[in-house]
C-alpha positions in Angstrom: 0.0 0.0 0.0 1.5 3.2 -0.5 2.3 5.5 1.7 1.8 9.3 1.7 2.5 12.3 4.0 0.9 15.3 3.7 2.0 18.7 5.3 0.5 21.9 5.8 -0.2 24.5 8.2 -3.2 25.3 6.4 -6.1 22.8 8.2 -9.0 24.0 4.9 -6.4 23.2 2.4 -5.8 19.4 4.1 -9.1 19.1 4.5 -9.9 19.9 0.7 -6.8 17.1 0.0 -8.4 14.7 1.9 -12.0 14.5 1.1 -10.8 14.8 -2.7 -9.1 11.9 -2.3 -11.4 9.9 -0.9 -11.9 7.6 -3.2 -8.6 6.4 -2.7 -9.0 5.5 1.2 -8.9 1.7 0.3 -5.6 1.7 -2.1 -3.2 4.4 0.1 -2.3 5.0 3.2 -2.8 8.9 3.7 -1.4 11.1 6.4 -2.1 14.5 7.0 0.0 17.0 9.6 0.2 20.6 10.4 3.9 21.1 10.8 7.6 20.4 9.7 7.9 18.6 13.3 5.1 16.5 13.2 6.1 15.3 9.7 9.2 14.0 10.4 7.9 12.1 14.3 5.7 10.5 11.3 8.1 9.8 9.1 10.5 8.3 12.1 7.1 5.6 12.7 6.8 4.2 9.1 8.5 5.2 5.9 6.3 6.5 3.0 6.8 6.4 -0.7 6.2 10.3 -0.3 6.3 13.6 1.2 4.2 16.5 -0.3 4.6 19.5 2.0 3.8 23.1 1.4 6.8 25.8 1.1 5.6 28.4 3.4 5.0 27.5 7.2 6.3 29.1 10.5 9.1 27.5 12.0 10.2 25.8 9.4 9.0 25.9 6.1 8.8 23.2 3.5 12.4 23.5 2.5 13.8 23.0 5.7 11.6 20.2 5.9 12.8 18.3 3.0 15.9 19.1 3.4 16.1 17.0 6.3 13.9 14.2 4.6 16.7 14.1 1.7 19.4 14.2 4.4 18.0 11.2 6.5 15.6 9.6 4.1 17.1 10.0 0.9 14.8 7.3 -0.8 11.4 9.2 -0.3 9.9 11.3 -2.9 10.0 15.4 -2.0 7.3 17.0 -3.8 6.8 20.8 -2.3 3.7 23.5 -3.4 3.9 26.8 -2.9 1.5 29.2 -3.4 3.4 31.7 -5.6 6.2 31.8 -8.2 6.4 35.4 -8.2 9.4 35.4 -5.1 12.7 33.3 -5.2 11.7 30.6 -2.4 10.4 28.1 -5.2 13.8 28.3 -6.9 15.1 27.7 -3.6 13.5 24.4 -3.1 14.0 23.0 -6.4 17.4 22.2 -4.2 15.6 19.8 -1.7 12.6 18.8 -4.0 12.0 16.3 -6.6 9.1 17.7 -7.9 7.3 21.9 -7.4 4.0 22.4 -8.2 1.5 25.1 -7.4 -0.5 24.7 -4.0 -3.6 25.5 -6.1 -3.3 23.7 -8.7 -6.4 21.2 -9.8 -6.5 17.5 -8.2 -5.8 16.1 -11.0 -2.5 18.3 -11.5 -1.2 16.7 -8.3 -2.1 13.0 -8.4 -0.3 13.0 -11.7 2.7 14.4 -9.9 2.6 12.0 -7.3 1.6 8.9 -9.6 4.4 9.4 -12.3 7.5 10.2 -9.1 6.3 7.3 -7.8 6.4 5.7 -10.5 9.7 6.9 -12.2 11.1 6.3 -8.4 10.0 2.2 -8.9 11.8 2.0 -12.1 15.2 3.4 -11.6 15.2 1.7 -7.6 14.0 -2.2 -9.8 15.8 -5.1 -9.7 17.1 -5.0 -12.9 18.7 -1.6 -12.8 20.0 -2.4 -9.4 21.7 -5.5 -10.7 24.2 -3.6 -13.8 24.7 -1.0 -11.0 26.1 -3.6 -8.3 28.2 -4.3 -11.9 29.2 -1.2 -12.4 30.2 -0.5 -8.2 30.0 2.3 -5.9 28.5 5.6 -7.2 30.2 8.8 -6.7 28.6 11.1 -4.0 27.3 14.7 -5.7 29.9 16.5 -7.1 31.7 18.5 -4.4 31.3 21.9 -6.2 28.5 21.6 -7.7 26.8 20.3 -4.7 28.3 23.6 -2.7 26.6 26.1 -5.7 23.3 24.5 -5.0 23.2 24.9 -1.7 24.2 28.4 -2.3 21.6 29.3 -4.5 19.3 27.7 -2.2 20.6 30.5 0.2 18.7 34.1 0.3 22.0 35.0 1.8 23.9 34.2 -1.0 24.5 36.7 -4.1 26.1 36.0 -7.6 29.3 36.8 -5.7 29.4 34.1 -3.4 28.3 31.5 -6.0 31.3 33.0 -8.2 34.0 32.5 -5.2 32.6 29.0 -5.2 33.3 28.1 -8.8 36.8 30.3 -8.8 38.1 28.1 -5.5 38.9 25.5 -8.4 41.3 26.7 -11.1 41.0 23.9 -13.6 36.8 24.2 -13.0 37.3 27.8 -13.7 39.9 27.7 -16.7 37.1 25.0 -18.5 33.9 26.6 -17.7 35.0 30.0 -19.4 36.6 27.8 -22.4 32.7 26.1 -22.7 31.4 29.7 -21.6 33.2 31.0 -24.9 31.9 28.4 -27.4 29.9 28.5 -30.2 27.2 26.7 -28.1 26.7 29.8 -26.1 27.0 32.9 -28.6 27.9 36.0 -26.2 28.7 39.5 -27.6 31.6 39.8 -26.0 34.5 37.5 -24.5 34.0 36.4 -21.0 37.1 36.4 -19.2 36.3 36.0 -15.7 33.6 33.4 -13.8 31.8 36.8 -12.3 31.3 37.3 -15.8 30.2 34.0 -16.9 27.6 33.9 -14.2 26.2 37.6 -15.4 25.6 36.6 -18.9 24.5 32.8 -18.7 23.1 33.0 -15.2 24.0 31.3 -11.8 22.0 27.6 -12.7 23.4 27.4 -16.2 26.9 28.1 -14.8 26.2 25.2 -11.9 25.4 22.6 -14.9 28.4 23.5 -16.7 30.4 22.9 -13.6 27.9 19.8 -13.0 29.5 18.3 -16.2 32.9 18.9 -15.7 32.9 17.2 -12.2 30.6 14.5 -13.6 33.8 14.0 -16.4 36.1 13.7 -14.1 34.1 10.9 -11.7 33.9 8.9 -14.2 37.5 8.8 -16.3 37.5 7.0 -19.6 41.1 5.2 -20.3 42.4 6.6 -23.9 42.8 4.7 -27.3 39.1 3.8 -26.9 36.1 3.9 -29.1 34.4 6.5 -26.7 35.5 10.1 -27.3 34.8 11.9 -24.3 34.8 15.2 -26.2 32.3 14.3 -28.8 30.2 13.2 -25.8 30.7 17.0 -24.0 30.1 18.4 -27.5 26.7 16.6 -28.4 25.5 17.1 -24.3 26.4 20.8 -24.6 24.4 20.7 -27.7 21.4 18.8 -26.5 21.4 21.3 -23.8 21.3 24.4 -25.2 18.3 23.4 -27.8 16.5 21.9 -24.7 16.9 24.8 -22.8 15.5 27.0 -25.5 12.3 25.1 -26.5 11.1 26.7 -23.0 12.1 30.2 -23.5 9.1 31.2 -21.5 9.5 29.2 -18.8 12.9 29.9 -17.0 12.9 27.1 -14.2 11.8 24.4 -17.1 14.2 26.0 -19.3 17.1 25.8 -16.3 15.9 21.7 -16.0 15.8 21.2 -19.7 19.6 22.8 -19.9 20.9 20.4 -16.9 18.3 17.2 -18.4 20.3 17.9 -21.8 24.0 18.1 -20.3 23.8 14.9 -18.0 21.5 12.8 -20.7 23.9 10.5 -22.2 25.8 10.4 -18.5 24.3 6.5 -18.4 26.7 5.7 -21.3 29.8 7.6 -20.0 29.1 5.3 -16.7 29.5 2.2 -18.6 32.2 3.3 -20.8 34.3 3.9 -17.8 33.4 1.7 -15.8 32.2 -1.5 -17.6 33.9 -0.4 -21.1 33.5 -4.5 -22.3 30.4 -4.8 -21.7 28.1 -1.9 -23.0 25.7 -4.7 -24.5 24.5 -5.3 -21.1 22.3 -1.7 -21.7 20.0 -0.7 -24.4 19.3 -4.5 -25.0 15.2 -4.0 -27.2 12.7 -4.5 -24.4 14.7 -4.3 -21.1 14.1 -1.5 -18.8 18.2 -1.1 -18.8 18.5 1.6 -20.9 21.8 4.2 -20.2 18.5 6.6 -19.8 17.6 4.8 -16.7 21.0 4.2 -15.1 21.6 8.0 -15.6 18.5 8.7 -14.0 19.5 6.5 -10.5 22.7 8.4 -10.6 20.8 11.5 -11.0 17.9 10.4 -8.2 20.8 9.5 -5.7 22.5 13.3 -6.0 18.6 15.1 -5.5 18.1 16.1 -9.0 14.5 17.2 -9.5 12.2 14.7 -11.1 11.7 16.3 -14.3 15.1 16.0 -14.6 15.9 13.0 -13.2 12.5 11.5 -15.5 13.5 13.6 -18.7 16.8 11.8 -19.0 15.0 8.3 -18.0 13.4 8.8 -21.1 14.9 10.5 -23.4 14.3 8.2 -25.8 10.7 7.4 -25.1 8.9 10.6 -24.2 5.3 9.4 -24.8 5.7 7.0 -21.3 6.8 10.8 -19.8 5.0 13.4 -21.4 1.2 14.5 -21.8 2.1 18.1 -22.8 5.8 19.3 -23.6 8.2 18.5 -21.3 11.8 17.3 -20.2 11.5 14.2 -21.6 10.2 15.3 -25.1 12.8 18.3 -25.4 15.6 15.8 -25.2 14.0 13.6 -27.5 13.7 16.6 -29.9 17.3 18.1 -29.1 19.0 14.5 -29.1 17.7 14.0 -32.4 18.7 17.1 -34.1 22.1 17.2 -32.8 22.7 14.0 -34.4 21.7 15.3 -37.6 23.8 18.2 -37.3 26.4 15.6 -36.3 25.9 13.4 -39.7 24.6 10.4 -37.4 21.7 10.7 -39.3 20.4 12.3 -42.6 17.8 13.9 -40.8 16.2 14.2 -37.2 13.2 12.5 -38.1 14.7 9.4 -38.7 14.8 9.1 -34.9 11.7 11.4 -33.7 8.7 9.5 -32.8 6.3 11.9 -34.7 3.2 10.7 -33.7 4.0 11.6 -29.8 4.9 15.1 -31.4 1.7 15.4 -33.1 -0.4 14.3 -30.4 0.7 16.8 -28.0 1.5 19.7 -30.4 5.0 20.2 -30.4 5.5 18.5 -34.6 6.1 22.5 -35.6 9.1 23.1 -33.3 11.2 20.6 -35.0 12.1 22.8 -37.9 12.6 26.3 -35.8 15.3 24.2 -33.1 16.6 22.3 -36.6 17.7 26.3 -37.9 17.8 27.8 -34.4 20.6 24.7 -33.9 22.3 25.2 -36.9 23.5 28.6 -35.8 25.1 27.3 -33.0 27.6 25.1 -35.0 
């Protein structure tokens, strides 16, 4: 039966929750609290499969509260709502949170959020999975500086400055990120020669996924005079990114995730290269559920990425099991696709779109505009 844990200081909105859900009473188990503090004396009886809290309480807020459910619970699904978007404190959960979504949103908004974590939380945690990673051994923990610009950004107290001291504590980090900073993938007007600058222009998230990818590189080392070309695979991620990103230009925190989604999608394969380089059969085999989409994704899961991240690069390659409406999922599938074409993998994008998901949700006509919007980036 699953378990899950509702939180809120407000006792009308709970009370709406609960008698909507109602139907329900049989299949779930469902818990409803007042308070940070009384969430996590329930969560210390009986683990759930999630916690959905709202961000603004006294004494301590939703953030604070799934903080400390990622810190001692890391296997529990962190879902937050907030009432707003128009202030910085959702930004500042996406650091603790698998999943945001507004508190007054319809019912049928958040069961899907719930149903599909859960869900995409069963898949990368199955047997299957769980067996190539015993393969593969111990996972790196989050990348140390990436991990420390999260936090900061999660951090009212925190300015552009501070996230730049962060970055510029690593010489080789910094010395990278403004040679990627000064690529064709990300057209500036002018040179950036310095990380403050770097962080003006592309912004304090982009900057932390660059970094993300770097670190990411260097966990997993690939041994030279192999088939796998470690800058082709930061050249076609970089790529993937920056078309993702912009396929939400309306929509900055999607358009943050789809940047991030697009730089760590192919990460399952750079995990096998470098540490099972012999056997990369054992992934992408038709009809298994190990697909390098799905080991990224549990490396992704176990370092706190958001779910639309974390579900984006899952399935990458089948966005119709993901996505109802555009999302993650269906801008990597667009993005992955056109790089390769501008890569010569393929004659054209197509050849690996599945059009019919496209269609059906409306999203056929941006192929062409990111196919030239692309091609001004190479």
């Amino acid at each position: 039966m699953m378990r899950l844990l509702f939180v809120d200081d407000d006792q009308e909105y709970l009370n709406w929750v609960e008698s909507s859900l109602e139907e329900f009473k049989d299949e779930w188990e469902l818990v409803f609290v007042g308070s940070g503090m009384a969430a996590l004396k329930e969560i210390e009886r009986a683990p759930f499969c999630a916690v959905i809290s709202a961000l603004h309480m006294p004494d301590m807020d939703g953030a604070m509260l799934l903080r400390k459910v990622r810190d001692e619970h890391p296997d529990v699904v962190r879902i937050v709502m907030s009432d707003t978007m128009k202030d910085d404190a959702p930004l500042r959960a996406t650091a603790v949170a698998h999943q945001f979504v507004l508190k007054r949103c319809e019912m049928d908004e958040l069961l899907r959020v719930i149903f599909r974590s859960c869900e995409l939380h069963a898949l990368i945690r199955g047997a299957e999975v769980c067996v190539l990673v015993e393969k593969i051994g111990d996972l790196p923990v989050q990348p140390k500086i990436y991990g420390q610009l999260m936090l900061a950004l999660g951090d009212p107290g925190m300015g552009l400055g501070d996230v730049g001291e962060i970055v510029e504590k690593d010489v080789a980090i910094s010395a990278k990120l403004l040679a990627m900073a000064n690529s064709s993938r990300f057209p500036m007007r002018t040179e950036l020669q310095t990380v403050q600058h770097a962080i003006s222009f592309m912004g304090a998230r982009m900057v932390a996924s660059v970094v993300l990818s770097l670190e990411v590189a260097a966990a997993f080392p690939v041994a030279k005079h192999t088939e796998f070309s470690l800058d082709s695979f930061n050249d076609h991620s970089s790529l993937v990114g920056v078309i993702a990103r912009d396929m939400f230009e309306n929509d900055r925190l999607q358009g943050d995730d789809a940047f991030v989604a697009g730089m760590m999608h192919d990460v399952g394969k750079l995990m096998m290269a470098s540490r099972l380089p012999r056997e990369r059969e054992l992934v992408d085999v038709p009809g298994s559920v190990v697909t390098h989409g799905a080991l990224g994704a549990l490396l992704l899961s176990d370092w706190g990425f958001r779910y639309p991240v974390v579900q984006g690069v899952a399935f990458h390659h089948e966005p119709s099991i993901a996505d109802d409406r555009l999302g993650i999922a269906t801008a990597l599938h667009v993005a992955d696709a056109i790089a390769h074409e501008i890569e010569g993998k393929v004659s054209a994008a197509e050849e690996l779109l599945d059009m019919d998901h496209l269609e059906l949700i409306a999203v056929d006509s941006m192929v062409d505009r990111c196919r030239h919007m692309a091609a001004e980036l190479i």
